[in-house]
MDTraj code that builds the backbone (N, CA, C; nanometers):
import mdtraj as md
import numpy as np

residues = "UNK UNK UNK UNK UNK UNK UNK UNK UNK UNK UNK UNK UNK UNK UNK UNK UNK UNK UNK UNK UNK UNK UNK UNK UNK UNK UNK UNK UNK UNK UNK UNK UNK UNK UNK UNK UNK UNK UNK UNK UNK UNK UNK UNK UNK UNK UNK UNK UNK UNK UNK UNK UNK UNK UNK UNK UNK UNK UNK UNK UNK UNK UNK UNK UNK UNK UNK UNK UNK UNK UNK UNK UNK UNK UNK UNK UNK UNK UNK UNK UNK UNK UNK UNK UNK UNK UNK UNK UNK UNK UNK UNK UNK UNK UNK UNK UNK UNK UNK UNK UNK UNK UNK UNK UNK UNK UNK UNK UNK UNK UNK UNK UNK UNK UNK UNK UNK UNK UNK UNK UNK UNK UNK UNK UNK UNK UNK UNK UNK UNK UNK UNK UNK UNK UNK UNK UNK UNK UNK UNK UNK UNK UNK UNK UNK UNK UNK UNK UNK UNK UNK UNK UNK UNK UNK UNK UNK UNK UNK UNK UNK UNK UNK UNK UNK UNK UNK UNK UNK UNK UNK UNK UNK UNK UNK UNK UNK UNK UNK UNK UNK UNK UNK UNK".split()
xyz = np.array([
    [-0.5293, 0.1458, 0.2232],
    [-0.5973, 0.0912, 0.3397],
    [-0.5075, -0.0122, 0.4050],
    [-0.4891, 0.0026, 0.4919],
    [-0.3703, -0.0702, 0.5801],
    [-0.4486, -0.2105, 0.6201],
    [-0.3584, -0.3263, 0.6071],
    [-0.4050, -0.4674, 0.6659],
    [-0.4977, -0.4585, 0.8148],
    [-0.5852, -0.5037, 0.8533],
    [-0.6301, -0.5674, 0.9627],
    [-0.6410, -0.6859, 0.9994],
    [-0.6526, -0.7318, 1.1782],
    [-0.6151, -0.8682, 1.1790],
    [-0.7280, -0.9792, 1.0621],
    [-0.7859, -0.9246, 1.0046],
    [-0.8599, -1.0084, 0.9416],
    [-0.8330, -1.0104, 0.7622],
    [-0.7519, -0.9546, 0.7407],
    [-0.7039, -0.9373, 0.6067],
    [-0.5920, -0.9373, 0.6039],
    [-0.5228, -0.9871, 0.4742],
    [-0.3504, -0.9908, 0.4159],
    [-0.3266, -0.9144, 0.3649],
    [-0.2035, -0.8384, 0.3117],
    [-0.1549, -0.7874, 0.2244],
    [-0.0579, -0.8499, 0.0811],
    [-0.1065, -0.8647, -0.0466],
    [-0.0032, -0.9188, -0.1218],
    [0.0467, -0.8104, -0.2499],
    [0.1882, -0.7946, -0.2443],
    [0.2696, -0.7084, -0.3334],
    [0.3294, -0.7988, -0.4437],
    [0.2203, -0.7497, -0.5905],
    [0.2631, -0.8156, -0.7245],
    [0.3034, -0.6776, -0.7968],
    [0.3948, -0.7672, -0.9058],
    [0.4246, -0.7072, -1.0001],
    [0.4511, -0.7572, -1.1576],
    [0.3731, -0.7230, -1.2519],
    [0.3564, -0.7841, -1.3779],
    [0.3434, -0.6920, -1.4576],
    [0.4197, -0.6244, -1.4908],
    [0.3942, -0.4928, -1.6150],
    [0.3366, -0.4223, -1.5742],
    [0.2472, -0.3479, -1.6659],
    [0.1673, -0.2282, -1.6445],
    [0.1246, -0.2431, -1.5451],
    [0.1120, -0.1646, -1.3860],
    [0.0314, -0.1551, -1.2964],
    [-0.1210, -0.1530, -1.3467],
    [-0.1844, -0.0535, -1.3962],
    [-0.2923, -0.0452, -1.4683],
    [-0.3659, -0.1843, -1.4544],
    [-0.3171, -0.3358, -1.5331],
    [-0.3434, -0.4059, -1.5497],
    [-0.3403, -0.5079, -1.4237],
    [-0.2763, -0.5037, -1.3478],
    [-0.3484, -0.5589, -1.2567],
    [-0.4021, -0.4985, -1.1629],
    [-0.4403, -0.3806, -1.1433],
    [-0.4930, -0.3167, -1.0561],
    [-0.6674, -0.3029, -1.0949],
    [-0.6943, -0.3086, -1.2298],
    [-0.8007, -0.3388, -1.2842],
    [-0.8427, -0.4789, -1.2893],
    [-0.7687, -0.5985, -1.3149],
    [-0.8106, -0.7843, -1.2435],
    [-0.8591, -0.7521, -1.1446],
    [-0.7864, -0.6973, -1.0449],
    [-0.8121, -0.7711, -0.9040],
    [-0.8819, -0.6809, -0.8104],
    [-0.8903, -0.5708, -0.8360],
    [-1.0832, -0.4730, -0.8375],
    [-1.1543, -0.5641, -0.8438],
    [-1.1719, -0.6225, -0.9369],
    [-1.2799, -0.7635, -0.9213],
    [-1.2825, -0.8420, -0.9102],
    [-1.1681, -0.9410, -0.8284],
    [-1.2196, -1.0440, -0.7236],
    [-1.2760, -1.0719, -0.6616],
    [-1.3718, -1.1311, -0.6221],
    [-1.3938, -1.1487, -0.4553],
    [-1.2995, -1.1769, -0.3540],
    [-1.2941, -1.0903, -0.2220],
    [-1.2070, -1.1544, -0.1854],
    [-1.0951, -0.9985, -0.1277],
    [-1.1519, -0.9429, -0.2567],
    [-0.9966, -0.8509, -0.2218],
    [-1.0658, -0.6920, -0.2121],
    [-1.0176, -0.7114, -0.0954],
    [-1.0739, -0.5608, -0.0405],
    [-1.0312, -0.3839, -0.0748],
    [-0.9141, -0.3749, -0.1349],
    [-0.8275, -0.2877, -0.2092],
    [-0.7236, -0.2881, -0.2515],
    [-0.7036, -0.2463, -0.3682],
    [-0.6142, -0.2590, -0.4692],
    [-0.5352, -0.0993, -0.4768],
    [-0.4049, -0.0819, -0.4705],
    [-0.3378, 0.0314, -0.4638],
    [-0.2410, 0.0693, -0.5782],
    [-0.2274, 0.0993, -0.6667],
    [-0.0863, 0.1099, -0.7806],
    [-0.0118, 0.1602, -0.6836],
    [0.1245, 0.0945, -0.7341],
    [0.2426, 0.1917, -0.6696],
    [0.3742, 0.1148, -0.7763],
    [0.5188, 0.1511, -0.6274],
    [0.6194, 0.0824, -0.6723],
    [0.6812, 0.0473, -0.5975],
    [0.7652, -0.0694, -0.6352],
    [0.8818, -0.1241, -0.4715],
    [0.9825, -0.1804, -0.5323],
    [1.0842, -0.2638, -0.4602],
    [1.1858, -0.3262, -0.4582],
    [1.3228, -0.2043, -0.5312],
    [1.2742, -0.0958, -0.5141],
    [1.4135, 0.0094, -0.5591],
    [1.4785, 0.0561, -0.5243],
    [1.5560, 0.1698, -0.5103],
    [1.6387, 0.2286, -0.4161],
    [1.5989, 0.3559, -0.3766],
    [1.5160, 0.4809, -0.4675],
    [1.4575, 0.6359, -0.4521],
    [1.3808, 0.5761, -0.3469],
    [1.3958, 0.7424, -0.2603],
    [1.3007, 0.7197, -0.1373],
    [1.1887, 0.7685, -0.1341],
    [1.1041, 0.8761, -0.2353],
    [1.0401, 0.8677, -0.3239],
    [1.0100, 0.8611, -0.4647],
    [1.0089, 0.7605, -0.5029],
    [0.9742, 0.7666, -0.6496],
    [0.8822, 0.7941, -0.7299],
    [0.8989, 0.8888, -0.8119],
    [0.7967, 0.9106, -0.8971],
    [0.7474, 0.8458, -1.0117],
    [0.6652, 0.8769, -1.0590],
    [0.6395, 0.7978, -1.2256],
    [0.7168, 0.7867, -1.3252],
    [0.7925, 0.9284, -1.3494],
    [0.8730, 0.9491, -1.4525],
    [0.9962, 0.8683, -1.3660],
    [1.0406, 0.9014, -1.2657],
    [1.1767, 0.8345, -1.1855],
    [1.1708, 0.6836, -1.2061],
    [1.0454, 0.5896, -1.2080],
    [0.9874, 0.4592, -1.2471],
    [1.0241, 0.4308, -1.3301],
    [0.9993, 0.5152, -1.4679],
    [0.9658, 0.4877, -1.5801],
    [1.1553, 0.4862, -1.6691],
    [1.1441, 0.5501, -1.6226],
    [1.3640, 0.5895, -1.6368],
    [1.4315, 0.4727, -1.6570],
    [1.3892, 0.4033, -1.5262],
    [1.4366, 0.2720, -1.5211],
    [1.5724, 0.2357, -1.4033],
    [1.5873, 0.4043, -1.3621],
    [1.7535, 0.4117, -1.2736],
    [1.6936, 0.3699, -1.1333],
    [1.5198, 0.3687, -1.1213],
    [1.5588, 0.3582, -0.9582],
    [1.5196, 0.2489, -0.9354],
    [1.5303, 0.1450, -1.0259],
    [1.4984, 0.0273, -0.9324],
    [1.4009, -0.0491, -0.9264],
    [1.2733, 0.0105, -0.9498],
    [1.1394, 0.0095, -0.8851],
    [1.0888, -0.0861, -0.9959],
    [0.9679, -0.1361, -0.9504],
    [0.9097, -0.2459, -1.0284],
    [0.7446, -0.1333, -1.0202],
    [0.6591, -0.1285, -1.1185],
    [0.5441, -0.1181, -1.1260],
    [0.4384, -0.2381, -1.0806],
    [0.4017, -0.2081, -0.9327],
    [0.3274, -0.2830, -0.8464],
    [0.1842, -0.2387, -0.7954],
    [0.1183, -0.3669, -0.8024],
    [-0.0078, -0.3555, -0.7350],
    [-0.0009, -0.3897, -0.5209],
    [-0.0652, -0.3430, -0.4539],
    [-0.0462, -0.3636, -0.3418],
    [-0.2025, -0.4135, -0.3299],
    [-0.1943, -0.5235, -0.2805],
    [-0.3757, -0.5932, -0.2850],
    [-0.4314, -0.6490, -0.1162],
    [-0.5332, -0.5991, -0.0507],
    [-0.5231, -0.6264, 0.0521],
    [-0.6289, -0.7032, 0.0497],
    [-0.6861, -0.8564, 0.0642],
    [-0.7620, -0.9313, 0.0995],
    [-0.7754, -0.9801, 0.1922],
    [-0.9218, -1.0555, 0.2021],
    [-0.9494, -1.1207, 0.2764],
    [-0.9617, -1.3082, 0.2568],
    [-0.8499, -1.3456, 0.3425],
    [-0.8242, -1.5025, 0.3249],
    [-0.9139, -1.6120, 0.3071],
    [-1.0122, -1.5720, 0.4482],
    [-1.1149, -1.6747, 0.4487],
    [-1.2169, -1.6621, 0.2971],
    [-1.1685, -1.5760, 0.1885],
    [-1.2731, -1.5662, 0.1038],
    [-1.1584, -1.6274, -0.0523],
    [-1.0771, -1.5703, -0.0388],
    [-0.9440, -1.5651, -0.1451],
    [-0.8452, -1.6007, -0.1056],
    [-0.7378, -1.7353, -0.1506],
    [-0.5677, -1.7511, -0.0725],
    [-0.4877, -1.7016, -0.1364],
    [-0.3802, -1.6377, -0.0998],
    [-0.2889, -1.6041, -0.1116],
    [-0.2407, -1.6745, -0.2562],
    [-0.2429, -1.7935, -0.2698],
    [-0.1910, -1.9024, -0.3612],
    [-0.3130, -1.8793, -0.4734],
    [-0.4613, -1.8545, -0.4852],
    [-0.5335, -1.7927, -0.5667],
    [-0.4988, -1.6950, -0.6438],
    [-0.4693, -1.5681, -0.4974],
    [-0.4136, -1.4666, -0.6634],
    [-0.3204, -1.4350, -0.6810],
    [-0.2184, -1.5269, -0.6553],
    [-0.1009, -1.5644, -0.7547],
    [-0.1504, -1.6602, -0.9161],
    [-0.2431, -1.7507, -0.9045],
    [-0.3361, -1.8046, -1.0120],
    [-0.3558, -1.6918, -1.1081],
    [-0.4434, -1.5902, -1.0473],
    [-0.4867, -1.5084, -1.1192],
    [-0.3702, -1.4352, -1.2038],
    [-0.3066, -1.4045, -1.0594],
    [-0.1544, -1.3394, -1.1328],
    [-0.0786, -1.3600, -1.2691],
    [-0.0749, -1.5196, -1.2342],
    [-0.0030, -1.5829, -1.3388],
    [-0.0577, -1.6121, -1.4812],
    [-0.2016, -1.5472, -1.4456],
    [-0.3433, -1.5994, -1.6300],
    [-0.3190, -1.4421, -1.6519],
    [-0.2897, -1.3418, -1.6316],
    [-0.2901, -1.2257, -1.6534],
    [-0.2082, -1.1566, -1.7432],
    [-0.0437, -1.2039, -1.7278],
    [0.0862, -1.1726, -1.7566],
    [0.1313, -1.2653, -1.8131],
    [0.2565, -1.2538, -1.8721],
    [0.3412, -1.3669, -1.9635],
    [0.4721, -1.3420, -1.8415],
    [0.4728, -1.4745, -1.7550],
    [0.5656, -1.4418, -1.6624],
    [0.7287, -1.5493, -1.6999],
    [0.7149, -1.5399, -1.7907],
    [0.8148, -1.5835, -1.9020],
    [0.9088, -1.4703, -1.9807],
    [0.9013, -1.3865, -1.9887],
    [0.9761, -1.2707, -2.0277],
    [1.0345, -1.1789, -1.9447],
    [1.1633, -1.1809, -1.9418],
    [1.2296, -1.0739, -1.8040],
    [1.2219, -0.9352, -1.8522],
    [1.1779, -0.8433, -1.7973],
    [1.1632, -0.7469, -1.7704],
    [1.0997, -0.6813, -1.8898],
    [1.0074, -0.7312, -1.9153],
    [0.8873, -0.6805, -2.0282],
    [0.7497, -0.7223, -1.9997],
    [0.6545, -0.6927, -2.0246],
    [0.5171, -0.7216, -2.1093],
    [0.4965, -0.6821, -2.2226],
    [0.4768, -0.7472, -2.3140],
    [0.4652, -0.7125, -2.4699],
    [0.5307, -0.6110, -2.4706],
    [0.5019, -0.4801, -2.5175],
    [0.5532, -0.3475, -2.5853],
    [0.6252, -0.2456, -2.4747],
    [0.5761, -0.3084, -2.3315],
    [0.6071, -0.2640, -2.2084],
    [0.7477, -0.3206, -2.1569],
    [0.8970, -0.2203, -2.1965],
    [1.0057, -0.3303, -2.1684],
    [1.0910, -0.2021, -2.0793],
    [1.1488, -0.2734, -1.9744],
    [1.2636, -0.2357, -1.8684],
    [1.2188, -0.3149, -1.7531],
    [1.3391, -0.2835, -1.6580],
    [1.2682, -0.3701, -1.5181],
    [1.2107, -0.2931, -1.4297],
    [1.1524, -0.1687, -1.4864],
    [1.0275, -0.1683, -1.4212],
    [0.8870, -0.2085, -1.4403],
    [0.9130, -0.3392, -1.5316],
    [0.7488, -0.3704, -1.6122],
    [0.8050, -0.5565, -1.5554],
    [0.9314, -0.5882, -1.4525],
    [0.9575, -0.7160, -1.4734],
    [0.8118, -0.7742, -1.3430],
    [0.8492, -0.9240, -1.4141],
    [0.7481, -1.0043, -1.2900],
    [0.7933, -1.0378, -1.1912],
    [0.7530, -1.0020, -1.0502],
    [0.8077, -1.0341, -0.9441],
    [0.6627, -1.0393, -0.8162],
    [0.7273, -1.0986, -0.7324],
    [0.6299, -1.0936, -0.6283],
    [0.6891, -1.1003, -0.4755],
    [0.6703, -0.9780, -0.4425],
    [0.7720, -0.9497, -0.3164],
    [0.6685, -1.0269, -0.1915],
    [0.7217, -1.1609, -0.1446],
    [0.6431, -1.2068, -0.0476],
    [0.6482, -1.1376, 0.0631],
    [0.5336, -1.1260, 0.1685],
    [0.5495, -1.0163, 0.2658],
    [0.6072, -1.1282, 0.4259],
    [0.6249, -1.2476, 0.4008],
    [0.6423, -1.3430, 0.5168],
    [0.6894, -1.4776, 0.4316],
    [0.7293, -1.5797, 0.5408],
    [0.7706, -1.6775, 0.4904],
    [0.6881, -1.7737, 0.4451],
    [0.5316, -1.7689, 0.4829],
    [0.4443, -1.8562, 0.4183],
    [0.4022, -1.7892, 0.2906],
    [0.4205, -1.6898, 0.2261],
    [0.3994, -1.6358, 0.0958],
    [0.5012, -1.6773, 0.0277],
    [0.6359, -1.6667, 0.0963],
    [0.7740, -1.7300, -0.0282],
    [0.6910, -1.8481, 0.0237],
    [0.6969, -1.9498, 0.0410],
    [0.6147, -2.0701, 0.0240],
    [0.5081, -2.1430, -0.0826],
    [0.4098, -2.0355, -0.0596],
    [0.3006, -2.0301, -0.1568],
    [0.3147, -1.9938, -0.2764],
    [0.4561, -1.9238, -0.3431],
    [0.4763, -1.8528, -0.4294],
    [0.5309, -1.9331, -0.4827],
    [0.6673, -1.9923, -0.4100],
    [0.7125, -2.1388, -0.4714],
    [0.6761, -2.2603, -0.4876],
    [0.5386, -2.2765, -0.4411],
    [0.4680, -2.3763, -0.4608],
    [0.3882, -2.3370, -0.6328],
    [0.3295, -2.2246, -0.5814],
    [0.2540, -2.2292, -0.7483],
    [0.3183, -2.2015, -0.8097],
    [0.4530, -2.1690, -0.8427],
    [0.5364, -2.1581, -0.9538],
    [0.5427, -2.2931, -0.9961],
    [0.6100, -2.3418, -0.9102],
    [0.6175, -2.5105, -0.9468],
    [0.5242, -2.6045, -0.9387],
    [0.3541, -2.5545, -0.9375],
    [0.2664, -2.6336, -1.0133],
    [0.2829, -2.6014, -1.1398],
    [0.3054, -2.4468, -1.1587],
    [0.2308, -2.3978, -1.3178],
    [0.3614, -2.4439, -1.4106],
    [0.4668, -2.5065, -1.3366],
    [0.6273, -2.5392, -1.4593],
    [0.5592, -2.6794, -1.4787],
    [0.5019, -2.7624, -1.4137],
    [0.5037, -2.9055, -1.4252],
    [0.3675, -2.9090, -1.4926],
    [0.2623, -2.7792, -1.4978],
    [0.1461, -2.8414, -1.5841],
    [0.2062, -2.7502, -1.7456],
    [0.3324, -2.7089, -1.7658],
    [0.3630, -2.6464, -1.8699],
    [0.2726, -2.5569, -1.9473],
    [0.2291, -2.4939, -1.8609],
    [0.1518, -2.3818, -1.9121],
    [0.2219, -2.2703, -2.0307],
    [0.2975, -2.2468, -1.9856],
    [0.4246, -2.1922, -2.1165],
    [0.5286, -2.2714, -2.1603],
    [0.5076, -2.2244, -2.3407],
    [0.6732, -2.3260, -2.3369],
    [0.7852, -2.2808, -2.3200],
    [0.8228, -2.1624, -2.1891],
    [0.9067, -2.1429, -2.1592],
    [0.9270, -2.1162, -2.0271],
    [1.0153, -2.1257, -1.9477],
    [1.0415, -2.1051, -1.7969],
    [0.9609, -1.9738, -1.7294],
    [0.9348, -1.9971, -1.5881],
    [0.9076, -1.8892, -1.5573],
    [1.0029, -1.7804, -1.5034],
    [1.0167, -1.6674, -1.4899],
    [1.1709, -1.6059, -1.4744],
    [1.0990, -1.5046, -1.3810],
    [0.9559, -1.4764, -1.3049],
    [0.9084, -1.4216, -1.2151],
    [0.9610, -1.3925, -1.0705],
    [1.0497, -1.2905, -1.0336],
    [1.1144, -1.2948, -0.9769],
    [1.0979, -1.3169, -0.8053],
    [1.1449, -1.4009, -0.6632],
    [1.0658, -1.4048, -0.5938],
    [1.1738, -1.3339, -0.5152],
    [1.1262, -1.1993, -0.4116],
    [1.1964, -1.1029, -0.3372],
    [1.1111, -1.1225, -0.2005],
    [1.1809, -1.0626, -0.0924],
    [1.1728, -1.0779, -0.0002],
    [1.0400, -0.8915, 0.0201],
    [0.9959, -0.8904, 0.1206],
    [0.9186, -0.7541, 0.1504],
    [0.9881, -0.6505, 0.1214],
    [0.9074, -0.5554, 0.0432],
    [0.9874, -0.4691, -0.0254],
    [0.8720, -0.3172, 0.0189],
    [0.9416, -0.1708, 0.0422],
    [0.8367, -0.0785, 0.1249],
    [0.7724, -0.0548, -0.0538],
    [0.6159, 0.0100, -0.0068],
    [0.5586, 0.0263, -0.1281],
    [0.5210, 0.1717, -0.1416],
    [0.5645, 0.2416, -0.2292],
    [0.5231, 0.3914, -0.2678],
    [0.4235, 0.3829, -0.3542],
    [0.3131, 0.4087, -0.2965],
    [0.1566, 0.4487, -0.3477],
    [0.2073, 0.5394, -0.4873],
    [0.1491, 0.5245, -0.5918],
    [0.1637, 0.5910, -0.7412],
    [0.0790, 0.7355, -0.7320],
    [0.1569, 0.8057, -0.8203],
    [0.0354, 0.8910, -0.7982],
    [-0.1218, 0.9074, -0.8564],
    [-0.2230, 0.9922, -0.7460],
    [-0.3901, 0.9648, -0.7432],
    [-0.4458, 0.9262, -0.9492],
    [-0.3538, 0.9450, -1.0522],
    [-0.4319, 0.9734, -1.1779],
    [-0.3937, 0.8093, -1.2288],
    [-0.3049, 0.7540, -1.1108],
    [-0.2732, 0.5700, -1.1764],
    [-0.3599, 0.5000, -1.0798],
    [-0.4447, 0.5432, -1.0115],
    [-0.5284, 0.4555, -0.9123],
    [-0.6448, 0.4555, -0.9919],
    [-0.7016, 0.3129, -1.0077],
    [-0.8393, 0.2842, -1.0506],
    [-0.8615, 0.3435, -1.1991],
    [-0.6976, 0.3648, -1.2990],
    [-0.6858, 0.3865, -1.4058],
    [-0.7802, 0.3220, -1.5298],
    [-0.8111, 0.2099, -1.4935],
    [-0.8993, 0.1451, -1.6235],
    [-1.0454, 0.1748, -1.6261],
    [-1.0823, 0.1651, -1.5052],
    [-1.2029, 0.1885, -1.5019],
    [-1.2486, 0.3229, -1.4934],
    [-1.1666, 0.4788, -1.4778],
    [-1.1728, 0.5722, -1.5067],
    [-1.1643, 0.6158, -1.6767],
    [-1.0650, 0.5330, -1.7383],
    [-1.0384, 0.5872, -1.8533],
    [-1.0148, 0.4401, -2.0284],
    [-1.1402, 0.3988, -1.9663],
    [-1.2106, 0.2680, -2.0650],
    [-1.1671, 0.3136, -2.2039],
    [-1.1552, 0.4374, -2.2336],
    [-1.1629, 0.4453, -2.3991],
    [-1.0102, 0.5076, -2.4424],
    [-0.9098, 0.5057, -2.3119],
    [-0.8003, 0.5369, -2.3574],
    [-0.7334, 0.4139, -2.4315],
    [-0.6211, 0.4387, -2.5617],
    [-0.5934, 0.3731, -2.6387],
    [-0.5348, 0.2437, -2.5401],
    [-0.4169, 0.3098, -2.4991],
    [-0.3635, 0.1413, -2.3746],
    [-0.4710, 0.1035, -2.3305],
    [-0.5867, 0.0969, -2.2795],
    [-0.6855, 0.0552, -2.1829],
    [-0.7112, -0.0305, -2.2881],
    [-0.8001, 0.0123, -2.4074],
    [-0.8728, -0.0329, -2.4823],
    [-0.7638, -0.1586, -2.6059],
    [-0.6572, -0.1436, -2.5553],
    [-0.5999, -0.2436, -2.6351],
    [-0.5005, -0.3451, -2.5410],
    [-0.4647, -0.2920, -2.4541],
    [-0.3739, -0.3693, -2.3631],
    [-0.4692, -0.4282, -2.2405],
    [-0.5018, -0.3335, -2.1914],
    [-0.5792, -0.3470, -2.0454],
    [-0.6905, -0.4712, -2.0786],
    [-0.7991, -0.4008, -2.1793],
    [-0.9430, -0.4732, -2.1606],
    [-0.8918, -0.6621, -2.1934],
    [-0.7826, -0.6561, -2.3133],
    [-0.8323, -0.7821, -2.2861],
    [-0.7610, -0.8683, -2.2100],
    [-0.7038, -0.8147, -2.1268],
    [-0.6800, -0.8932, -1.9649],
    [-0.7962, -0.8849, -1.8773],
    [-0.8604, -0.8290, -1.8780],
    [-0.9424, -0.8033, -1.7838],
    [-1.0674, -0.9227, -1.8514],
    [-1.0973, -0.9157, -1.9915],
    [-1.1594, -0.9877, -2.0479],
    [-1.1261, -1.1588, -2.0155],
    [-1.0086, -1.1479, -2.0182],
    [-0.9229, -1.2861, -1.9802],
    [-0.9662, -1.3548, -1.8697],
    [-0.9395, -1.2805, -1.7781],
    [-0.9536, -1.2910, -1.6352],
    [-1.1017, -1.3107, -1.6193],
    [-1.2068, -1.2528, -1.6526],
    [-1.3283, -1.2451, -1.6492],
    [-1.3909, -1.3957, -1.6839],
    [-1.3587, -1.4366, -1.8125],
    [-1.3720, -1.5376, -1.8445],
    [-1.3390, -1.6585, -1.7677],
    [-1.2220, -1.6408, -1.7417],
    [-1.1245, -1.7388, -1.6833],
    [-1.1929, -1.7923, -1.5024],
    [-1.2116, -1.6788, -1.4911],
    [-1.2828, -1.7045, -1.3094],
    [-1.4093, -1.6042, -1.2994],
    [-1.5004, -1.6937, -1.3816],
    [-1.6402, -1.6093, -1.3541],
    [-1.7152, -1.6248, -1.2661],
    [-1.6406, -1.7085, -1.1980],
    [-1.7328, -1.7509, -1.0543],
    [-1.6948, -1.6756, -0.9377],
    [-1.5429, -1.6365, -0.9565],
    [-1.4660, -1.5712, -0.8207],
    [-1.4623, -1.3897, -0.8778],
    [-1.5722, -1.3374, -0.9295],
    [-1.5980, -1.2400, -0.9838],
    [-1.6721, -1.2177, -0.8404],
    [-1.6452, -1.0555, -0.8149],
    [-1.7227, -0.9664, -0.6876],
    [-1.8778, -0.9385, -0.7693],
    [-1.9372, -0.9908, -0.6628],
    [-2.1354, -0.9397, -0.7240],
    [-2.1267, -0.7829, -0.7395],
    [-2.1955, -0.7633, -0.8551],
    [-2.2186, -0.6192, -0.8792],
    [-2.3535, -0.5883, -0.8020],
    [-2.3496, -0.4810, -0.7213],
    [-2.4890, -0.4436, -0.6369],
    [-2.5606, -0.3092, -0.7321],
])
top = md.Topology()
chain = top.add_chain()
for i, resn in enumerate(residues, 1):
    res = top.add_residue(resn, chain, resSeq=i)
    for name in ("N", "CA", "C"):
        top.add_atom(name, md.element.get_by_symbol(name[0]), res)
traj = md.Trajectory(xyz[None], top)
């Protein structure tokens, strides 16, 4: 779903797509969530081409919100309670740089916001180690293919879901139970 003047677009990346594409489904705030990949060189990339590690590509969420409800600088928050953005080009068991942390700002007030909450979360030492989250300039995004969209919540009892996924999502849940989307 493409931005309108009333919504942003923000391109993260923290390991498993899966995993944040399942957080931030339930925000408030954020109107769609897309798996894909960016910052590589293939002009289409595939999963397996991703997964290789030759093209480049980072495993990314593409998140389109709405400001007046969620900032930009929020779900980078979220971003950052989700992932261990302390480890280059891994999440736990998940290692190459297509699993690294990065966040391709789409304008210059996002590199802004990005370098701002980096450098709250170094000075409240949230990890005892640096953050190494990489910050890139707009990067084009190749939509994943239809069986990685809305992966967790299709497939709850697969082994990754049920051991990697849920308890981020559990995390997150906990963590901002207030900025949770009402279930109707």
């Amino acid at each position: 779903m493409p931005a309108n003047a009333s919504t942003e677009t923000a391109l993260l990346g923290g390991g498993c797509f899966w995993c944040l594409d399942a957080v931030f489904r339930e925000l408030a705030g954020v109107e769609s969530v897309e798996s894909g990949y960016a910052g590589g060189h293939a002009v289409r990339p595939s999963y397996e081409d991703v997964c290789s590690g030759d093209t480049g590509h980072a495993e990314v969420v593409r998140i389109t919100f709405d400001p007046t409800v969620v900032s930009y600088r929020d779900l980078l928050r979220v971003f950052f309670t989700i992932h261990d953005p302390t480890t280059p080009d891994r999440q736990g068991n998940d290692v190459g740089t297509q699993y690294r942390s990065v966040i391709f700002a789409q304008n210059d007030e996002q590199r802004d916001d990005a370098k701002a909450v980096v450098a709250e979360l170094e000075a409240a030492h949230v990890w005892p180690n640096p953050i190494v989250t990489q910050l890139a300039g707009a990067a084009t995004f190749h939509p994943a293919e239809g069986y990685h969209q809305d992966y967790f919540e299709r497939n709850p009892r697969q082994p990754y879901c049920t051991y990697v996924v849920a308890p981020k999502v559990a995390k997150f849940r906990k963590a901002y139970a207030e900025r949770l989307k009402r279930r109707t």
